[in-house]
N, C-alpha and C positions, 0 to 999 in steps of 0.2 A: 366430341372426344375422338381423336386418332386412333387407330388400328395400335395392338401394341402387341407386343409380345415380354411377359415380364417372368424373370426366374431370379431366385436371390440363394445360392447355395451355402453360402457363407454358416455354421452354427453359432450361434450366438452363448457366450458361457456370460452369465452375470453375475455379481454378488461379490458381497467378501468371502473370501477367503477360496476364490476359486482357481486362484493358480494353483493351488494344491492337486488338479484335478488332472493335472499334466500329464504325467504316468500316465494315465488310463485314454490321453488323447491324439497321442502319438503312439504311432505302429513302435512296437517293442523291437523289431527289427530296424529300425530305421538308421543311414547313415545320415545325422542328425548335425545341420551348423545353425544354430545361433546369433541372431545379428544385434549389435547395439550400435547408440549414439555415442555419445560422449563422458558416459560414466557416470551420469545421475545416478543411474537402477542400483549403484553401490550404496549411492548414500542414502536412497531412499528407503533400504528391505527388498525392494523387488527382488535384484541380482540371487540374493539370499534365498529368497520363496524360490525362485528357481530352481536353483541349486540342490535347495531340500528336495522338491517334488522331483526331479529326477535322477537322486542319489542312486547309484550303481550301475548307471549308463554311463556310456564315453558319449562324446560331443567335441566338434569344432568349435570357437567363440570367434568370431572378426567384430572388432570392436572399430568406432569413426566414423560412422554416416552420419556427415554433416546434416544440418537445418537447408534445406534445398538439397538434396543428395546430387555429388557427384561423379559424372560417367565415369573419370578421373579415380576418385575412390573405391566405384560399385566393380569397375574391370579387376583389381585387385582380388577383390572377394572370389568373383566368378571365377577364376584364375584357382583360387583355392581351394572351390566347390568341383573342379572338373578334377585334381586334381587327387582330392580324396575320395570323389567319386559319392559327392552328394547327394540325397534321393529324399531329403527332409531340411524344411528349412523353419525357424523360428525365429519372428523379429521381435523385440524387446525394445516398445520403445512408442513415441507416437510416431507421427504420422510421415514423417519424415524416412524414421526406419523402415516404418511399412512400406512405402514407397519403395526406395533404395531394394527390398530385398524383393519386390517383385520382379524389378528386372535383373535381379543374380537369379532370381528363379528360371527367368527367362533367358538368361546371357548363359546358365550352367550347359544347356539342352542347345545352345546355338553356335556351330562350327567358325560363324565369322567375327567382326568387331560388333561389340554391346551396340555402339553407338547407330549400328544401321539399322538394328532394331526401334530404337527413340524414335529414329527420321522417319523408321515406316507406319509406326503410329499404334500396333499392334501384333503380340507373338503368343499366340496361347498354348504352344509345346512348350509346357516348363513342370518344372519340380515341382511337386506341392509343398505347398507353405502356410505357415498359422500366426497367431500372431498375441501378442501379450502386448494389452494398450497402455499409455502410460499417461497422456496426453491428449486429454480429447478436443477435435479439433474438424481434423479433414475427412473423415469419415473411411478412410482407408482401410479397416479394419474388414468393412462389409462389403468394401466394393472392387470393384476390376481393376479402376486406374490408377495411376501414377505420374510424378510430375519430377522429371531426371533435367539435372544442370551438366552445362560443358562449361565449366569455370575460365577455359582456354579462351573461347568464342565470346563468350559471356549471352549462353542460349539457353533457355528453358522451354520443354515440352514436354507433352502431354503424354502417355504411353501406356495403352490397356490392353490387362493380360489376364489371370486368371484370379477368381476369385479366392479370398483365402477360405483353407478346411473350417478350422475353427476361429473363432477372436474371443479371449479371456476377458472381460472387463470388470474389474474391481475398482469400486470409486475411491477408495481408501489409499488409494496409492496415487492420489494427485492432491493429496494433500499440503503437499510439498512444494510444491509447483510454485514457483514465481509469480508476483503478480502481473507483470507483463504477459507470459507466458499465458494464462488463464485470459486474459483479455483479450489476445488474438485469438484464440481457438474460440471465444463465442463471438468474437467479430465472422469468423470463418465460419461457423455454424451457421449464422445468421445471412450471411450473404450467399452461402449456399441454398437455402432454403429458399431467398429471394431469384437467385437466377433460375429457379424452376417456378416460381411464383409471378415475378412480377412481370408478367407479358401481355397476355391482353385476358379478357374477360370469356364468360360463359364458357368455358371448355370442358371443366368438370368440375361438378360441386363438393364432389369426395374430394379431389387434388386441394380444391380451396382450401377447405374447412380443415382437411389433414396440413398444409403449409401455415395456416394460418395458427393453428395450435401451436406449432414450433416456435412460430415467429414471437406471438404472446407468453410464451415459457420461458425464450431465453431473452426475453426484455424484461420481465418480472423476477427470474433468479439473477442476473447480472448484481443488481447494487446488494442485495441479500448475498451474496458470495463475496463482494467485497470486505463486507464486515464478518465473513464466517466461513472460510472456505475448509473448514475441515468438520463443516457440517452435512454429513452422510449424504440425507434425504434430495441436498441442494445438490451437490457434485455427482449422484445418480441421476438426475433428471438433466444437468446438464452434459452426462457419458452419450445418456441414451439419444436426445438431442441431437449431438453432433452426429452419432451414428445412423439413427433414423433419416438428418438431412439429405444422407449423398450417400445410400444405398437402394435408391429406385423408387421407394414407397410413394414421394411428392411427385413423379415424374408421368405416373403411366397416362399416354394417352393425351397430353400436354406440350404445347410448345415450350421450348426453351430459350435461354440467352445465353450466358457464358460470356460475353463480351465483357463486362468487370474481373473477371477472370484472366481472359487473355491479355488483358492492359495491365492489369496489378503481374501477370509476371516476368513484363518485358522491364516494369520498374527491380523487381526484384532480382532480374538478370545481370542489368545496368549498374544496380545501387545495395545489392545483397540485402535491401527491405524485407523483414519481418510478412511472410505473406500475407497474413490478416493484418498488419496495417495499412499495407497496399490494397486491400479490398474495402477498407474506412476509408482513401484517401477516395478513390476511385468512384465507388459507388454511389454516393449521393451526387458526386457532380453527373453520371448518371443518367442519375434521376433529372437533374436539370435541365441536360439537353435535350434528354427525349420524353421532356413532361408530355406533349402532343401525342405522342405514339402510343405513350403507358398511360395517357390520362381516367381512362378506364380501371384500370389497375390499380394506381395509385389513390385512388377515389374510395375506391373499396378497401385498398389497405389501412387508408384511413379513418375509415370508418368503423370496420373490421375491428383492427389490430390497437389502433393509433386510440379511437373513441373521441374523433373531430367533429363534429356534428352541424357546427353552425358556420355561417359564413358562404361566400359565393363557392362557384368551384376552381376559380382560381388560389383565392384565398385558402382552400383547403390545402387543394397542392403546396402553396408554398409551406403552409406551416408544417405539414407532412415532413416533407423533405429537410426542414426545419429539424424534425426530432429529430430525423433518424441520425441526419449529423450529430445533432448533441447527446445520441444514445451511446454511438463510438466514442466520443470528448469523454461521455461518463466513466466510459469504460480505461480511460486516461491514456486513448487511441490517438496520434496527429491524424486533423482530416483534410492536410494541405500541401501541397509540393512548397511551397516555400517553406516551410515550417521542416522541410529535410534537405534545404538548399538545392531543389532540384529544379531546372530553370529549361527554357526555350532548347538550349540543347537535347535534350533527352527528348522532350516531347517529337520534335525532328527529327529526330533517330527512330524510334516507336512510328511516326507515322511513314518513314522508308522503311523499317523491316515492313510493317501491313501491308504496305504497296506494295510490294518485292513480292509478297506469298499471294497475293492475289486475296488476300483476308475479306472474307466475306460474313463476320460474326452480328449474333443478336437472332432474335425471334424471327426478324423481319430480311435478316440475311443483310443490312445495311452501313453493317459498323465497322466500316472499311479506315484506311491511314487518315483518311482527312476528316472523317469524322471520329479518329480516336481523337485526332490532335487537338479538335475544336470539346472533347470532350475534358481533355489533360489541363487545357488552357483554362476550363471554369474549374477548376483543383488548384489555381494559383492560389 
């Protein structure tokens, strides 16, 4: 195991009925703005719970942050936040919103353009911020990062800043949710888990057996939420899932990858994808190219997760990588670039920007332009 250093500041509020609790979680003094998506939170109760739990405060509301937040959009806000002279912020929304307001948290506190904060990669002078999830999914709620679009360039990166105060999670309030919606967020659940999972062997038995319970949770509530998503118990353990993924707990001490990541969001840049179906198209192929490297891993998730037991060890991998594709299909995920008309173009584009940045991603630091593209190209 690695040297690590691990802190997770974030409060976690769970339960129903716990937006209520708002009042009492926010400094009473606070010059308080409010962030939303697109206007679900109206029709679902949320907007309303809000509303109630902090009757008799003033508040900003900036309503619009798109699915991929843009620089384009988030400069508005920030624009608004200097301007009322912001010192509290609340996002309402999933992970998107969360996103989006970390760097208005971060753009309120910064003299120059938002955007040169993205390119730098991190700004932890910012406002404090909390957050009302709506949408479980990226795990945003619990952690530092953030993923900001330039719609102009058609660029997406990464940008870690400060952790949020609190995060409200009530399962009750994704009842509503779309069934697509609910699909990518445990495709992205899931392949979060795996990028801190699936790298090589023996590094820590606690990371295991902790990624490993994720990964058999949200492969077991998946088809049982299909047929019942407004059953409590199931969309609790699927909240807590995505939050537990990608707030540190799988990580400490642990190699990583991230390189399905960076690929699903140059497709997302390109092609405005769904980012968990970019991480279904991606991931298993994957697994394909670099069975050799992960064959260790994949062995054991097999066996682990999967419960493959018989056959060579070739024959395991394949049918491995086998599920996991038809676990996304289950989830009524596409897991192919053809099946979204996306062709040799793009894959050549994807592998000149990696080359351009000198891209160095994966465990092994080897998942450069020409092996995304050789990666893209088994996604056909």
């Amino acid at each position: 195991m690695k040297n690590f250093v691990f802190q997770n500041p974030t409060r976690l509020v769970f339960g129903r009925g716990q937006i209520a609790k708002l009042a009492s979680l926010i400094p009473s003094d606070a010059r308080l703005m409010i962030t939303f998506g697109g206007g679900s939170v109206k029709k679902n109760g949320v907007y309303e719970q809000v509303v109630e739990a902090l009757k008799g405060r003033e508040w900003e509301e900036f309503w619009g942050i798109e699915p991929n937040p843009s620089i384009e959009t988030l400069k508005k806000a920030i624009a608004i936040g200097k301007e009322k002279k912001i010192d509290f912020l609340l996002a309402v929304g999933g992970g998107s919103t969360i996103d989006g307001t970390k760097l208005i948290a971060a753009g309120i506190k910064y003299d120059g353009d938002a955007w040169e904060l993205v390119k730098r990669g991190a700004y932890k002078d910012t406002v404090p911020l909390a957050t009302v999830l709506t949408l479980p999914a990226t795990g945003s709620e619990m952690n530092s990062g953030a993923v900001i679009s330039r719609y102009e360039t058609r660029e997406k990166y990464a940008f870690y800043s400060r952790y949020p105060v609190f995060s409200i999670l009530d399962p009750e309030v994704t009842y509503s949710l779309p069934e697509h919606q609910v699909a990518c967020g445990l495709a992205d659940t899931f392949v979060h888990v795996m990028e801190q999972y699936m790298t090589t062997t023996s590094q820590s038995r606690v990371m295991d057996r902790w990624a490993e319970g994720l990964l058999s949770t949200v492969m077991e509530i998946a088809p049982l939420i299909k047929q019942d998503k407004c059953n409590y118990d199931l969309m609790a353990d699927f909240m807590l899932s995505a939050t537990m993924g990608l707030n540190g707990y799988v990580a400490m001490g642990v190699t990583e990858d991230w390189a399905t990541h960076m690929i699903g969001h140059e497709l997302t840049a390109l092609h405005r994808i769904t980012h968990g179906e970019t991480l279904a198209i991606v991931f298993p192929g994957m697994l394909r190219v670099l069975r050799e490297q992960k064959k260790g891993k994949i062995l054991q998730y097999a066996h682990r997760v999967l419960g493959i037991n018989e056959g060579s060890e070739n024959e395991v991998i394949d049918e491995a990588i086998r599920r996991t594709e038809d676990f996304f299909r289950s989830l009524g995920l596409t897991t192919r670039l053809s099946e979204n008309n996306i062709g040799e173009d793009t894959i050549c584009e994807i592998e000149r920007r990696f080359t351009e940045r000198g891209a160095a991603y994966g465990e092994a630091g080897n998942v450069d332009g020409k092996l995304a593209a050789k990666i893209l190209r088994s996604c056909m």
